[in-house]
Backbone and ligand atoms as CSV (ligand in chain L), in Angstrom:
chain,resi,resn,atom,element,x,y,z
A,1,UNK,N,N,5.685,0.512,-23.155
A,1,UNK,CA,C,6.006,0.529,-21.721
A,1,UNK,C,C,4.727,0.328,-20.909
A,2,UNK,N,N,4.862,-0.811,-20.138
A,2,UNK,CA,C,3.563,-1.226,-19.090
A,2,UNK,C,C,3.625,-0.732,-18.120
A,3,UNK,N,N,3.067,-0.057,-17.703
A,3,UNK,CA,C,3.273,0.685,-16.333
A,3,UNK,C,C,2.426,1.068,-15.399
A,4,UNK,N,N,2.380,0.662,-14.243
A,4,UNK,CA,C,0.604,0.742,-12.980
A,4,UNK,C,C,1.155,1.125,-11.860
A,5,UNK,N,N,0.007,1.791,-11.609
A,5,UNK,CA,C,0.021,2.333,-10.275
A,5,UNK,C,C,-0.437,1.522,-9.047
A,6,UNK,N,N,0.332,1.553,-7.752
A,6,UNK,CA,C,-0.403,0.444,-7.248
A,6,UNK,C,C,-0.589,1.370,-5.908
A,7,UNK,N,N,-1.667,1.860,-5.605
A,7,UNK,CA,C,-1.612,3.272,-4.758
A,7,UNK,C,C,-2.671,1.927,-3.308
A,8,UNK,N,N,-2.537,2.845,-2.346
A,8,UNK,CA,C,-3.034,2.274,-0.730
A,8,UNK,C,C,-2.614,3.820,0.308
A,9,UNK,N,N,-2.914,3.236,1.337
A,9,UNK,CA,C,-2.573,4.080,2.420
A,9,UNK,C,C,-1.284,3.916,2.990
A,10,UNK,N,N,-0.926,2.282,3.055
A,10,UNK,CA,C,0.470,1.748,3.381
A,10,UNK,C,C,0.645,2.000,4.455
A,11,UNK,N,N,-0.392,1.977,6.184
A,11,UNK,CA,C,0.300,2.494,6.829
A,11,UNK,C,C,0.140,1.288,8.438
A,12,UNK,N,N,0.893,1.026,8.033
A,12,UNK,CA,C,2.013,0.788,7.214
A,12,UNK,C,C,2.285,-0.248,6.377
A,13,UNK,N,N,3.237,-0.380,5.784
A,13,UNK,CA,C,3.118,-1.766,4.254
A,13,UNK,C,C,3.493,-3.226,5.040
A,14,UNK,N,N,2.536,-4.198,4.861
A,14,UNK,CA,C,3.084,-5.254,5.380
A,14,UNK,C,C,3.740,-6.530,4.394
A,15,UNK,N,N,3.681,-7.316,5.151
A,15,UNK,CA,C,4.283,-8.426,3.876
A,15,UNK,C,C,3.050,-8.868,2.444
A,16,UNK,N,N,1.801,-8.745,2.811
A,16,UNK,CA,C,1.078,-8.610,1.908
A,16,UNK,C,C,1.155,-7.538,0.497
A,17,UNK,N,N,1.490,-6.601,1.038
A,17,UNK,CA,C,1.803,-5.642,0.197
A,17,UNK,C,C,3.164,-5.507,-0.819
A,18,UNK,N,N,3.933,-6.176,0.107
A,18,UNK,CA,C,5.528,-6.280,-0.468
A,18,UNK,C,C,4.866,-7.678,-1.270
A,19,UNK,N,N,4.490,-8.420,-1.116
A,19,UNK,CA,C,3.834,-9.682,-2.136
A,19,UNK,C,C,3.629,-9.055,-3.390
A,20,UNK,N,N,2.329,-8.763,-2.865
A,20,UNK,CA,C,1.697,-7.809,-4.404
A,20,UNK,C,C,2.711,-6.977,-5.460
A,21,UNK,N,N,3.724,-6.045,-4.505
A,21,UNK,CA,C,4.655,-5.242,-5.501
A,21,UNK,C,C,5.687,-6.185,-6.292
A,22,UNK,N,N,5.678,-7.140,-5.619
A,22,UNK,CA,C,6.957,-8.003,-6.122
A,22,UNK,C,C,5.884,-8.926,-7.168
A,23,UNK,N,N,5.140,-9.297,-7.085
A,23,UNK,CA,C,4.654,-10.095,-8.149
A,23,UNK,C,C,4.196,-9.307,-9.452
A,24,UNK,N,N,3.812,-8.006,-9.167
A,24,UNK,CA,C,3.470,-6.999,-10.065
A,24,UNK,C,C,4.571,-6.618,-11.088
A,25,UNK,N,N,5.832,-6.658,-10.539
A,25,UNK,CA,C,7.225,-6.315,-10.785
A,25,UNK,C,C,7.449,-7.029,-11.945
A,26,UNK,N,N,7.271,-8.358,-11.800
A,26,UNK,CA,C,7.802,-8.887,-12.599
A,26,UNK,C,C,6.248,-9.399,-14.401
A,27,UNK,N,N,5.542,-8.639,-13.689
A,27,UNK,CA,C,4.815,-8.737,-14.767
A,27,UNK,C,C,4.544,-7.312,-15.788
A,28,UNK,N,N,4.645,-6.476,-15.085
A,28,UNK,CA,C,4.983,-4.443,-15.517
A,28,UNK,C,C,6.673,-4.401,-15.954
A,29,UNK,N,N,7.023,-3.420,-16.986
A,29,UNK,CA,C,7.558,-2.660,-16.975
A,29,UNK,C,C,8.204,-1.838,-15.770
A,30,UNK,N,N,7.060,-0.874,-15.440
A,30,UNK,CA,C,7.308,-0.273,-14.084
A,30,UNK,C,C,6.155,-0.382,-13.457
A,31,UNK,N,N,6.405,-0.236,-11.676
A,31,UNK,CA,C,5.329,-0.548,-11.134
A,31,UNK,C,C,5.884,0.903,-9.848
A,32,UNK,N,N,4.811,1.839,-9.810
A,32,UNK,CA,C,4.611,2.758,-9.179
A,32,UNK,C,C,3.616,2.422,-7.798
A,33,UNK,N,N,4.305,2.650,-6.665
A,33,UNK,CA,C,3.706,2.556,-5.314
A,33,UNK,C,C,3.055,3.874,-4.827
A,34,UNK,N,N,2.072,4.136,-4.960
A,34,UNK,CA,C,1.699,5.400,-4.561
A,34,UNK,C,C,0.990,5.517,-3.393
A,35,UNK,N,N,1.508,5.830,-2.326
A,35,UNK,CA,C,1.213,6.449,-1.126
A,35,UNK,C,C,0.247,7.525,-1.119
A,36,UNK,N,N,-0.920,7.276,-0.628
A,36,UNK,CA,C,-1.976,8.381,-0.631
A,36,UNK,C,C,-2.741,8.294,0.324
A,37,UNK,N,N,-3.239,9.378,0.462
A,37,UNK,CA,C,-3.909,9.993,1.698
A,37,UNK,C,C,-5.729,9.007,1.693
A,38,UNK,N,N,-6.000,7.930,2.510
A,38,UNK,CA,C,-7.168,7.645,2.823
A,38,UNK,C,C,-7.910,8.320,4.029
A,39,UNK,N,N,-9.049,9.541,3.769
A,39,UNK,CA,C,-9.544,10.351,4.745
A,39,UNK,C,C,-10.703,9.637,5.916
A,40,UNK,N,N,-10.493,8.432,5.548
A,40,UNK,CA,C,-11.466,7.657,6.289
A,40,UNK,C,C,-10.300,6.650,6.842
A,41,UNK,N,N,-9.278,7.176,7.331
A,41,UNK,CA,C,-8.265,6.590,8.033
A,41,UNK,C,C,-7.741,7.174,8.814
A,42,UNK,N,N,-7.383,7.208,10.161
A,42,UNK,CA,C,-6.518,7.978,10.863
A,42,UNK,C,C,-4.790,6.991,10.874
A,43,UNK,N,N,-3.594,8.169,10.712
A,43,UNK,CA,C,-2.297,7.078,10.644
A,43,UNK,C,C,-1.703,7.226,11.552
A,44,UNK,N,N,-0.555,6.424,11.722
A,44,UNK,CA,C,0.475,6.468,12.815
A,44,UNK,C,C,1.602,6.888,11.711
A,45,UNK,N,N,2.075,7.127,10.678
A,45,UNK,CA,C,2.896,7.945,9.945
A,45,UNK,C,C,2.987,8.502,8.827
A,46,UNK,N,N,3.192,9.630,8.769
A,46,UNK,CA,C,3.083,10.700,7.569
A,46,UNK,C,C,3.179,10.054,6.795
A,47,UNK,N,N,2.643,10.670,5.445
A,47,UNK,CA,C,2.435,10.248,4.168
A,47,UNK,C,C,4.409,10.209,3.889
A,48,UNK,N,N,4.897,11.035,4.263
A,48,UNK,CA,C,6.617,10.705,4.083
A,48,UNK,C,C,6.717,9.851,4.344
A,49,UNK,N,N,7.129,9.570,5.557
A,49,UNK,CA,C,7.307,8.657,6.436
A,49,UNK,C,C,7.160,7.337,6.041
A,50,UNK,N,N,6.056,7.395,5.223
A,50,UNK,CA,C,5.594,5.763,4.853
A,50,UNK,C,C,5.850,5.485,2.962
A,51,UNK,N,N,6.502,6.645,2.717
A,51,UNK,CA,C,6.840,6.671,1.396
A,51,UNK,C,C,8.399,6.290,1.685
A,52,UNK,N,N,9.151,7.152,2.656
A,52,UNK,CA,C,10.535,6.343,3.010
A,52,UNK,C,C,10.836,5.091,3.114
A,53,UNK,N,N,9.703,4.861,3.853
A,53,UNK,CA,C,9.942,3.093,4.569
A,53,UNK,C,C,9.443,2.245,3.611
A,54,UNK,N,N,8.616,2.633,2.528
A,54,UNK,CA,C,8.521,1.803,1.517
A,54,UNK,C,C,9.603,1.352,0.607
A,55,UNK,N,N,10.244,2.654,0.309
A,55,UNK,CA,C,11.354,3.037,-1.031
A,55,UNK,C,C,12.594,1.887,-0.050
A,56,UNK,N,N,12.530,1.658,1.360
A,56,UNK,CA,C,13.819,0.519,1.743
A,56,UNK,C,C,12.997,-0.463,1.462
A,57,UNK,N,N,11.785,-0.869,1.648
A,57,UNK,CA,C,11.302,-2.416,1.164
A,57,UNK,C,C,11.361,-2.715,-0.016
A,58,UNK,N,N,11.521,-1.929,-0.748
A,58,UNK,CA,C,11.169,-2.328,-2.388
A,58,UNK,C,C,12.631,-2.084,-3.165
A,59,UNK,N,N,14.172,-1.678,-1.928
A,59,UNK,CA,C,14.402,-1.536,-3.253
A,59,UNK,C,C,15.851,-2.143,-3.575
A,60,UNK,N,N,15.022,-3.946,-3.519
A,60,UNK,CA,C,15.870,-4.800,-4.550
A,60,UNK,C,C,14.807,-4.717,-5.688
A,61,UNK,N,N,14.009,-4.095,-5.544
A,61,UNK,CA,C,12.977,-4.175,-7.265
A,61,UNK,C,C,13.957,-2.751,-8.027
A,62,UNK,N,N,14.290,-2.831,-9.247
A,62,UNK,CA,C,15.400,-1.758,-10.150
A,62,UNK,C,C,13.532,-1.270,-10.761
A,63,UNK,N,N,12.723,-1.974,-10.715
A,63,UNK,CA,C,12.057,-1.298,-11.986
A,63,UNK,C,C,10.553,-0.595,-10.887
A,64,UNK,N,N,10.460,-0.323,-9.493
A,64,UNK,CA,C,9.487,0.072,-9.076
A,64,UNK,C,C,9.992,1.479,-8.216
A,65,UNK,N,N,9.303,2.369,-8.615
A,65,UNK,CA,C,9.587,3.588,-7.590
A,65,UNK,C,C,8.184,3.496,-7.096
A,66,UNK,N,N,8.215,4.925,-5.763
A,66,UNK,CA,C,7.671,5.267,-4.438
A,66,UNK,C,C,7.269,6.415,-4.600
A,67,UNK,N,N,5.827,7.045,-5.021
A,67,UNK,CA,C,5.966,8.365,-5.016
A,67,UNK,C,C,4.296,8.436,-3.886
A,68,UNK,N,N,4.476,9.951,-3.296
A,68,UNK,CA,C,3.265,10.183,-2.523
A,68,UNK,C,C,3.104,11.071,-2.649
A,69,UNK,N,N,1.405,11.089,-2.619
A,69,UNK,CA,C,0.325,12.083,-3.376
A,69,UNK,C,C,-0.580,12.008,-2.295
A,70,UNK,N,N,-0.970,13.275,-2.611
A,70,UNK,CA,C,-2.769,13.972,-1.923
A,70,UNK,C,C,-3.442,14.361,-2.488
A,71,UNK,N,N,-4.342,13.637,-3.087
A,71,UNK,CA,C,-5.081,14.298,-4.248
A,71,UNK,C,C,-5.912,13.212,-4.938
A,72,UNK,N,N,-6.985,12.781,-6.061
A,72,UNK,CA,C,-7.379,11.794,-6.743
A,72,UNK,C,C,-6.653,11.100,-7.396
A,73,UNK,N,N,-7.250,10.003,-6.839
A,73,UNK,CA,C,-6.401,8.939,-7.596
A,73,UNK,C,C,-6.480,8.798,-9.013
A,74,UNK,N,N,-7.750,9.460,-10.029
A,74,UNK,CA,C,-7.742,9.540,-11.233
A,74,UNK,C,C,-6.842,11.057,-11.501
A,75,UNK,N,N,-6.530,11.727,-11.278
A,75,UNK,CA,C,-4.936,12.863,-11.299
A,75,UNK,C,C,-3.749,12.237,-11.251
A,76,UNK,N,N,-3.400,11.388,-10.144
A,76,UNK,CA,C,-2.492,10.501,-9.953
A,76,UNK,C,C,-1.968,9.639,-11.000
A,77,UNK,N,N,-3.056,9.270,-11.871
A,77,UNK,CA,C,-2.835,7.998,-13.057
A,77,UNK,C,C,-2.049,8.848,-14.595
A,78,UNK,N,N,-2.786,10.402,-14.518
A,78,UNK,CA,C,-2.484,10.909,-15.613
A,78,UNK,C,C,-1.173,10.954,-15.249
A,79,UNK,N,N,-0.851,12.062,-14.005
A,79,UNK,CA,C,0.592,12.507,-13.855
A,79,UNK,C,C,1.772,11.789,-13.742
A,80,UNK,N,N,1.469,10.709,-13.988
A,80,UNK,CA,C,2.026,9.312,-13.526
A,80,UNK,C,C,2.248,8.619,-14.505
A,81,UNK,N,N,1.335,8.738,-15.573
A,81,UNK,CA,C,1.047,8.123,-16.662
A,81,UNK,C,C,1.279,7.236,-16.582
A,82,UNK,N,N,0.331,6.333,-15.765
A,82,UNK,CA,C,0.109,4.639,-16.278
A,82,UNK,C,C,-0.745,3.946,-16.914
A,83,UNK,N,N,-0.944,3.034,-17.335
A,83,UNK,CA,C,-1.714,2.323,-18.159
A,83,UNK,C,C,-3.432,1.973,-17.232
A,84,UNK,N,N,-2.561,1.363,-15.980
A,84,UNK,CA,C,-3.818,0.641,-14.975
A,84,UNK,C,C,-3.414,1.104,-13.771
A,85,UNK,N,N,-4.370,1.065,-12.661
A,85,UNK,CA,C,-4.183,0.782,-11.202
A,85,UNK,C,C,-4.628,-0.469,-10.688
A,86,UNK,N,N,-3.694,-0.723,-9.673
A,86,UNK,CA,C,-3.369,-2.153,-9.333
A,86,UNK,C,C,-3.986,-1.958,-7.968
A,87,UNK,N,N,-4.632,-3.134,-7.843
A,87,UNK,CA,C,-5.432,-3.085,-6.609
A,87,UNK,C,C,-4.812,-5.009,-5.800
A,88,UNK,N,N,-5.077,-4.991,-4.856
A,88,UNK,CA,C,-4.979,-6.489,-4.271
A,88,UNK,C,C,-6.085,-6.810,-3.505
A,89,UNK,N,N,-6.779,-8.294,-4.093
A,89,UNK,CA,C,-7.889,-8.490,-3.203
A,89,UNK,C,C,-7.382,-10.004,-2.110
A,90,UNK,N,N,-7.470,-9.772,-1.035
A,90,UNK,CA,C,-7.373,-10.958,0.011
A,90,UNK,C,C,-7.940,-11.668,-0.162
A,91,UNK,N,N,-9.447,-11.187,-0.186
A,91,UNK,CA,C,-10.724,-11.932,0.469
A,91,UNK,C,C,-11.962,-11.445,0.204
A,92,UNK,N,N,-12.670,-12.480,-0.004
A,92,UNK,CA,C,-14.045,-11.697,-0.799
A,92,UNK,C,C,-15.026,-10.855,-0.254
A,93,UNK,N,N,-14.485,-10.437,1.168
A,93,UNK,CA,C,-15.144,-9.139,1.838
A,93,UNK,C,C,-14.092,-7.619,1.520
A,94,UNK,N,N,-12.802,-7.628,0.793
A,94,UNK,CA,C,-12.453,-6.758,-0.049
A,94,UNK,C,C,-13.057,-6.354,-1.566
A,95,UNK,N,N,-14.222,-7.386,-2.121
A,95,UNK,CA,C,-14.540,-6.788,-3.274
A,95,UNK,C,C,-15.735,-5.777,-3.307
A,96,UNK,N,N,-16.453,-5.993,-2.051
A,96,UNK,CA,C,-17.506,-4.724,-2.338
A,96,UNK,C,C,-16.819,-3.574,-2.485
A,97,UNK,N,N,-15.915,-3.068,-1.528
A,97,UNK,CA,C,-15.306,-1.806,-1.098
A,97,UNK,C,C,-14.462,-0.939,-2.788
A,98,UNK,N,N,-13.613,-2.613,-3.260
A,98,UNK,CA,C,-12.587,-2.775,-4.311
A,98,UNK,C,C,-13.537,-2.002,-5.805
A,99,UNK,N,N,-14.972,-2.906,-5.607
A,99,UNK,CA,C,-15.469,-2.945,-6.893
A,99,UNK,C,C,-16.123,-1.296,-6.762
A,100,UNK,N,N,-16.664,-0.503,-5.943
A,100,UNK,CA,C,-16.659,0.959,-5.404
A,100,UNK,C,C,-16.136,1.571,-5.875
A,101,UNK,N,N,-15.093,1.500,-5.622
A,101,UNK,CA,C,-13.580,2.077,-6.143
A,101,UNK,C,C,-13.327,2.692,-7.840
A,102,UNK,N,N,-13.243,1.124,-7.960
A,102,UNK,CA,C,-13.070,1.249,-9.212
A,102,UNK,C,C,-14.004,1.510,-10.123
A,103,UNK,N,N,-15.010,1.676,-10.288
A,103,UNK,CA,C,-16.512,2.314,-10.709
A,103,UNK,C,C,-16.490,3.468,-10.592
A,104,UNK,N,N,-16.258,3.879,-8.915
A,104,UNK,CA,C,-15.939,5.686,-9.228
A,104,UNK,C,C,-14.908,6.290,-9.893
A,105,UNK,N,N,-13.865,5.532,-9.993
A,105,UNK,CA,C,-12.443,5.880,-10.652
A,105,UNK,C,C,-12.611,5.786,-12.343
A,106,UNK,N,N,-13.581,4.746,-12.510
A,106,UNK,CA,C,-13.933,4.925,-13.950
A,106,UNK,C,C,-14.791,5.866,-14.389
A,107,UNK,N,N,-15.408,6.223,-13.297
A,107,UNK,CA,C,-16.904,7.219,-13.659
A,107,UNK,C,C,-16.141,8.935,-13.948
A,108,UNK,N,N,-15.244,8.926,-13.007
A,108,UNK,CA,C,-14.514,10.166,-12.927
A,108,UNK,C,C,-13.909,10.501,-14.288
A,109,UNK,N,N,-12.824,8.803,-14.651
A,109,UNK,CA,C,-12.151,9.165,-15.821
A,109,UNK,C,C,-12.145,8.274,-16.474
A,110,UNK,N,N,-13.232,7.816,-17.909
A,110,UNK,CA,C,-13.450,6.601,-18.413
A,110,UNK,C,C,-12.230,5.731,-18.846
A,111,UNK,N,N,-10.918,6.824,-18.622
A,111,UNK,CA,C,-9.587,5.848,-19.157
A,111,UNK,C,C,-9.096,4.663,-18.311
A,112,UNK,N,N,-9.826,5.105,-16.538
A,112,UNK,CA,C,-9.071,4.811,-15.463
A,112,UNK,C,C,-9.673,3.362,-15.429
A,113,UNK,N,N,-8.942,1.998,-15.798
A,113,UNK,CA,C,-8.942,0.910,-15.744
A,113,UNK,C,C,-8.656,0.527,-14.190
A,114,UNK,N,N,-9.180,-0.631,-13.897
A,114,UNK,CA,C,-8.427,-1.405,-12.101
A,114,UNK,C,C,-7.654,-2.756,-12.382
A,115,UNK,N,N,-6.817,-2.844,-12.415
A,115,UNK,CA,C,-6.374,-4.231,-12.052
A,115,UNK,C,C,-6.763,-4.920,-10.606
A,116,UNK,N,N,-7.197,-6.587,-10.773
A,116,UNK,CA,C,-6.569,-6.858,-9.481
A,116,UNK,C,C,-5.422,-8.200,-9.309
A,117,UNK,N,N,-5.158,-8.059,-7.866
A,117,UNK,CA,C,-4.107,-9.468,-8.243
A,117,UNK,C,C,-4.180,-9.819,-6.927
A,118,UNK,N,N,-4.416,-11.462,-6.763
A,118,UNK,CA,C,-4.358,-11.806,-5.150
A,118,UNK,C,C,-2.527,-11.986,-4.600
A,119,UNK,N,N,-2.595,-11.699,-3.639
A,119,UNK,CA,C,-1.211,-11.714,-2.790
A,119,UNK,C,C,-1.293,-13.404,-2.283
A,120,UNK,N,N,-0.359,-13.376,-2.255
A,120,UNK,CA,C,-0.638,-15.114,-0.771
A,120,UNK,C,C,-1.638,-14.952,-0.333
A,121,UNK,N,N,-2.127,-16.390,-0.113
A,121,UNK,CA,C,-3.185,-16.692,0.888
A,121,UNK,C,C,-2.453,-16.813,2.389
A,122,UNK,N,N,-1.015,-17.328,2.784
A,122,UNK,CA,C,-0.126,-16.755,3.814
A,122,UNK,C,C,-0.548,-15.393,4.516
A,123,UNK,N,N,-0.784,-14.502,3.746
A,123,UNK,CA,C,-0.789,-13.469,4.471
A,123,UNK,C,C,-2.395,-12.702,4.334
A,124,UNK,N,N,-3.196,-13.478,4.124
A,124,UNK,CA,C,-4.477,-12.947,3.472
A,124,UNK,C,C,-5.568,-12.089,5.031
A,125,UNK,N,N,-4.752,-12.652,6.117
A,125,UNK,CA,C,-5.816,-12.347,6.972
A,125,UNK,C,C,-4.728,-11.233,8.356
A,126,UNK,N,N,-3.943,-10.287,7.184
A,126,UNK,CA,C,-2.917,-9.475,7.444
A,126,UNK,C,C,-3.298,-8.250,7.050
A,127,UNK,N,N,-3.348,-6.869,7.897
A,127,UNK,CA,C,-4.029,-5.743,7.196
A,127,UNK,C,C,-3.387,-4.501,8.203
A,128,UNK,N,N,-2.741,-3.611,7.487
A,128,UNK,CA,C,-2.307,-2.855,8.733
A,128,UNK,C,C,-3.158,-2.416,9.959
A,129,UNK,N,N,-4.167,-2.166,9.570
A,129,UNK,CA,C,-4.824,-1.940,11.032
A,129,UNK,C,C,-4.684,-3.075,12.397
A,130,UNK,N,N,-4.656,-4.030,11.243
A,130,UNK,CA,C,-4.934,-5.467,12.573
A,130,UNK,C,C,-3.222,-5.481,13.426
A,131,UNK,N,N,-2.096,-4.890,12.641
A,131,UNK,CA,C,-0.672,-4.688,12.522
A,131,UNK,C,C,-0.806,-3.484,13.122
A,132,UNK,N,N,-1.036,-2.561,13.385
A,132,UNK,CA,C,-1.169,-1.352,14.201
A,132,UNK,C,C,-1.928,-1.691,15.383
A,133,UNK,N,N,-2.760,-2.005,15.723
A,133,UNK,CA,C,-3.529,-2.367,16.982
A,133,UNK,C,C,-2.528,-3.562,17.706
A,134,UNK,N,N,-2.137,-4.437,16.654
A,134,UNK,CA,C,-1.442,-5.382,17.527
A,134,UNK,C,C,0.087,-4.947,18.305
A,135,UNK,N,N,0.476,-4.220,17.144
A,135,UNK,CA,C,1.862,-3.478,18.084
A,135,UNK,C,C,1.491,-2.162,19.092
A,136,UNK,N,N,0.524,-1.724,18.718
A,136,UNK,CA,C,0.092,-0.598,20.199
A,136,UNK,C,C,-0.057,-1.426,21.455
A,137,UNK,N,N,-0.752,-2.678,21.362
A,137,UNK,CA,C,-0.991,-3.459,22.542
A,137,UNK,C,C,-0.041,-4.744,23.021
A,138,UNK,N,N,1.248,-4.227,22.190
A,138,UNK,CA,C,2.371,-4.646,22.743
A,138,UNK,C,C,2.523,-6.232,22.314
A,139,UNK,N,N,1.696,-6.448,21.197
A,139,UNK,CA,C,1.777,-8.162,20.404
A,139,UNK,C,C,2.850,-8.033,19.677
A,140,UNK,N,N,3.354,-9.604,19.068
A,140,UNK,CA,C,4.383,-9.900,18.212
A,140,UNK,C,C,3.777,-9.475,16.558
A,141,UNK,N,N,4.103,-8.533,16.060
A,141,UNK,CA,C,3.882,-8.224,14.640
A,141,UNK,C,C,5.016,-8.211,13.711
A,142,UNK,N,N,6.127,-8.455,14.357
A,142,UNK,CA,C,7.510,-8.797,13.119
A,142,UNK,C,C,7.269,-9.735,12.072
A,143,UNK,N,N,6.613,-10.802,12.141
A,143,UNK,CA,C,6.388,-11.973,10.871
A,143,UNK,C,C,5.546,-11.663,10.020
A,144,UNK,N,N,4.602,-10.189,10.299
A,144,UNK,CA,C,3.968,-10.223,8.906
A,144,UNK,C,C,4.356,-9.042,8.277
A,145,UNK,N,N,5.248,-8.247,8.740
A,145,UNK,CA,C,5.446,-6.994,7.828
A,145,UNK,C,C,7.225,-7.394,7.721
A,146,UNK,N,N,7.800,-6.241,6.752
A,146,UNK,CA,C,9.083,-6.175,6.456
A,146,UNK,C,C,10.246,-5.806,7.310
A,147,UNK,N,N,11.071,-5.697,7.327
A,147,UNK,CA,C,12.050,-5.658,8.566
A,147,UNK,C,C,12.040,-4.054,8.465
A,148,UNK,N,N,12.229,-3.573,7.474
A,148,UNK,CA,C,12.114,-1.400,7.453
A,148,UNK,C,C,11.118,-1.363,8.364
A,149,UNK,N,N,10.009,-1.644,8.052
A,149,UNK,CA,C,8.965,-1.416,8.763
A,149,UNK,C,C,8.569,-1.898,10.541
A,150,UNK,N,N,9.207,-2.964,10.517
A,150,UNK,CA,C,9.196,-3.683,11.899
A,150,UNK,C,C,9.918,-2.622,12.818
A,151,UNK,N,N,11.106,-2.412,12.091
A,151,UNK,CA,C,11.664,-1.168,13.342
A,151,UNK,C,C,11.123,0.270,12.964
A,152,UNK,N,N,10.477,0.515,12.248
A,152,UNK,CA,C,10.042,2.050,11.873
A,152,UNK,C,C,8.699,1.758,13.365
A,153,UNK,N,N,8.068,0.375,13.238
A,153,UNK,CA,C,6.982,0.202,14.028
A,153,UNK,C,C,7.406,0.397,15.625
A,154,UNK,N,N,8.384,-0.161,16.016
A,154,UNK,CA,C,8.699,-0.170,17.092
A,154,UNK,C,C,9.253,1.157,17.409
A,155,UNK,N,N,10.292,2.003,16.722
A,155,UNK,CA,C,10.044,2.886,17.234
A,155,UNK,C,C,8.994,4.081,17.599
A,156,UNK,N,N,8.440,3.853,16.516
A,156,UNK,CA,C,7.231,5.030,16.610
A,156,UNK,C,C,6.255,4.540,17.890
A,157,UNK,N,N,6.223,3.241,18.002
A,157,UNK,CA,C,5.023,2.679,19.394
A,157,UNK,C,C,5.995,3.521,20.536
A,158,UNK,N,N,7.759,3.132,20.592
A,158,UNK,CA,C,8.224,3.376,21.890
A,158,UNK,C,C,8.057,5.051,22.166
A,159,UNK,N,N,7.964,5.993,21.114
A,159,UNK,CA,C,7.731,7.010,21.291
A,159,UNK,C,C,6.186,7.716,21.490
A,160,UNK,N,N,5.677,6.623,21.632
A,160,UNK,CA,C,4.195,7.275,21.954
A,160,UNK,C,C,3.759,6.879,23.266
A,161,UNK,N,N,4.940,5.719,23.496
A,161,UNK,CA,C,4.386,5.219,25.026
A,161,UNK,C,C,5.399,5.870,26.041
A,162,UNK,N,N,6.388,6.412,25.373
A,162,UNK,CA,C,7.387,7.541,26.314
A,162,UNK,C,C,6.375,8.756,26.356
A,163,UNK,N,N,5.742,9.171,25.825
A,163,UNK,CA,C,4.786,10.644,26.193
A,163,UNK,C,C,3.778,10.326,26.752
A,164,UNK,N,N,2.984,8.852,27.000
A,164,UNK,CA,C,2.255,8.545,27.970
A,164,UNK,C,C,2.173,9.536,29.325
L,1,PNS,O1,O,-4.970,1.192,1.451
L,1,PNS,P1,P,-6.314,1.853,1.326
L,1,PNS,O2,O,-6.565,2.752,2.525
L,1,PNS,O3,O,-7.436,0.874,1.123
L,1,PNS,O4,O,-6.242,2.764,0.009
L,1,PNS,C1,C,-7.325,3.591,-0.342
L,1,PNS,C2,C,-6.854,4.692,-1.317
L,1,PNS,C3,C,-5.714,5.487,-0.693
L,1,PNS,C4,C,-6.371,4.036,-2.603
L,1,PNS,C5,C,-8.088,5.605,-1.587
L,1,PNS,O5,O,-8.518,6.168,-0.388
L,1,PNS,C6,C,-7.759,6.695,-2.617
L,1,PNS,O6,O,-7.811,6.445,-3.792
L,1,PNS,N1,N,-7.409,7.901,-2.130
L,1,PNS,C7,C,-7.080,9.004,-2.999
L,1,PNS,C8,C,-8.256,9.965,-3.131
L,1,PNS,C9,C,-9.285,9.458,-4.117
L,1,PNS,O7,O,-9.045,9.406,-5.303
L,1,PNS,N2,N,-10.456,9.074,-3.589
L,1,PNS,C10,C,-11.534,8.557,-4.384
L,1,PNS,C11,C,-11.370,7.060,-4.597
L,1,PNS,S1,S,-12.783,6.361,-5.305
């Protein structure tokens, strides 16, 4: 049984991301989305929240579940028991950060392997932050994320600009 973790912040998941899970899908066994806490991120929705709205994007995939964690990502791999973690690189200003990563994740736990896999070049210059800033300031962001998410987005903006 092949089985990876493909952990991010997800916040929220755009079509880049739904790329990656779906191409992963069909090359894994199972492919685990793990929602986790990045502390050098501030979000616009709970670690739930974005584990819900994932589990509706993903689930014409039968062979990928949604689970969310707070904690190391080398804990995550045991309890999880996967083989690899799956990473996605856009663009070659994602590999310093990527190759970081995965060095400390190996240093921690020499088992902890990285995959990577590029998504579309379509969506390569797509990143939730740039998708969060653009729907706070009231831009069109429906074409690069998933339809769960497009209205999870809109409502959560209309409720932050009602407490204005
Ligand atoms: O989508 P992101 O924000 O680039 O994902 C980063 C994430 C969540 C994978 C990373 O912050 C992480 O692994 N968090 C869990 C805590 C941890 O293990 N940190 C050490 C990583 S070297």
């Amino acid at each position: 049984m092949r089985r990876v973790l493909y952990p991010g912040s997800f916040d929220p998941m755009t079509n880049g991301h739904l790329d990656l899970v779906e191409r992963a899908s069909k090359l894994f066994d199972e492919v685990i989305v793990g929602v986790a806490v990045n502390r050098t991120k501030d979000v616009l929705f709970s670690l739930e929240e974005r584990a819900e709205i994932i589990k509706e994007c993903t689930s014409h995939m039968m062979n990928v579940q949604v689970k969310a964690f707070d904690g190391l990502l080398v804990d995550a791999i045991v309890n999880y028991k996967v083989n690899a973690i799956l990473r996605g690189l856009r663009a070659f200003s994602d590999f310093e950060y990527e190759l970081q990563m995965a060095l400390m994740n190996r240093s921690l736990n020499e088992e902890c392997e990285t995959i990577f896999m590029m998504p579309t070049p379509l969506n390569s210059f797509v990143s939730s932050s740039i998708i969060k800033e653009t729907a706070l300031l009231g831009g069109d962001y429906s074409k690069y994320v998933p339809e769960a998410v497009s209205a999870a987005l809109a409502k959560r903006i209309k409720g932050i600009k009602n407490n204005d």
